[in-house]
C-alpha positions in Angstrom: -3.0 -4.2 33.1 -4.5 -6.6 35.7 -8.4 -6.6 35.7 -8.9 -5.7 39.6 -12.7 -7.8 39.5 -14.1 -10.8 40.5 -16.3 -13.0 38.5 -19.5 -14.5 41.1 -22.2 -16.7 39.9 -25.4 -16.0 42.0 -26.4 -19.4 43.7 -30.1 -18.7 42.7 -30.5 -17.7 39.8 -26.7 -18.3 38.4 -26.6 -15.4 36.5 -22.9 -13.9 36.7 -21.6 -10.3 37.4 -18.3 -8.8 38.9 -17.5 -7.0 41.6 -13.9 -5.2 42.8 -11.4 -7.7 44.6 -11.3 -5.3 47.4 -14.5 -5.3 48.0 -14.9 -9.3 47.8 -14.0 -10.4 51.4 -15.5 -12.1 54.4 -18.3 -10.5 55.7 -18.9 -8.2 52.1 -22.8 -8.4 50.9 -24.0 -7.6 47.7 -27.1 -7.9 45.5 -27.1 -10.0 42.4 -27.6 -7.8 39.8 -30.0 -10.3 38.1 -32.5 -11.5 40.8 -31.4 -9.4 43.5 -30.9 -11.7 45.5 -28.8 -10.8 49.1 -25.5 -12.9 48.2 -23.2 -12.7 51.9 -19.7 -13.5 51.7 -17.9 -15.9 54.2 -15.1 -18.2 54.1 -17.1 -20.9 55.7 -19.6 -21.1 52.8 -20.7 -24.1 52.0 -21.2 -22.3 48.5 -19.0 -23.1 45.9 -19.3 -20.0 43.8 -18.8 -18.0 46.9 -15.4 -19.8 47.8 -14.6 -19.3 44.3 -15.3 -15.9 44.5 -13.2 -15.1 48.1 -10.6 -16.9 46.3 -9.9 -15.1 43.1 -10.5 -12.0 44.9 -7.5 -12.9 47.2 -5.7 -14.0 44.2 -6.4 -10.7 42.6 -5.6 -8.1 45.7 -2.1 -10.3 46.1 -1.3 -10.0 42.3 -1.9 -6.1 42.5 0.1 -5.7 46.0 2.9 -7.2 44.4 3.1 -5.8 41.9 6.6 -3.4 41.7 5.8 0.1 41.7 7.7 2.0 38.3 9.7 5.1 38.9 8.8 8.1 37.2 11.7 10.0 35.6 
């Protein structure tokens, strides 16, 4: 089973929490769940731990797209 969430690192207070892959995209906002801080996510981020985020969330949704869907039977 493929674990469909995103590790992000909050650039203020770098505490870490996850969030779903399909929710992780450009444009996505969220609260860090530690200092509550307004995190926005866009690929032009001079962030690192958003770009790391964007990534592995892209990396995720592609890995659960392909992924062959099993006949039942």
């Amino acid at each position: 089973m493929i674990d469909d969430k995103v590790r992000i690192r909050c650039g203020k207070c770098t505490g870490m929490f996850r969030e779903r892959a399909q929710k992780v995209r450009d444009g996505f906002q969220t609260n860090c769940q530690h200092c509550n801080r307004l995190i926005t996510f866009e690929l032009g981020s001079e962030d690192p731990n958003i770009r790391r985020a964007l990534s592995s969330a892209r990396e995720i949704r592609f890995s659960t797209e392909a992924k062959p869907v099993r006949a039942l039977g």
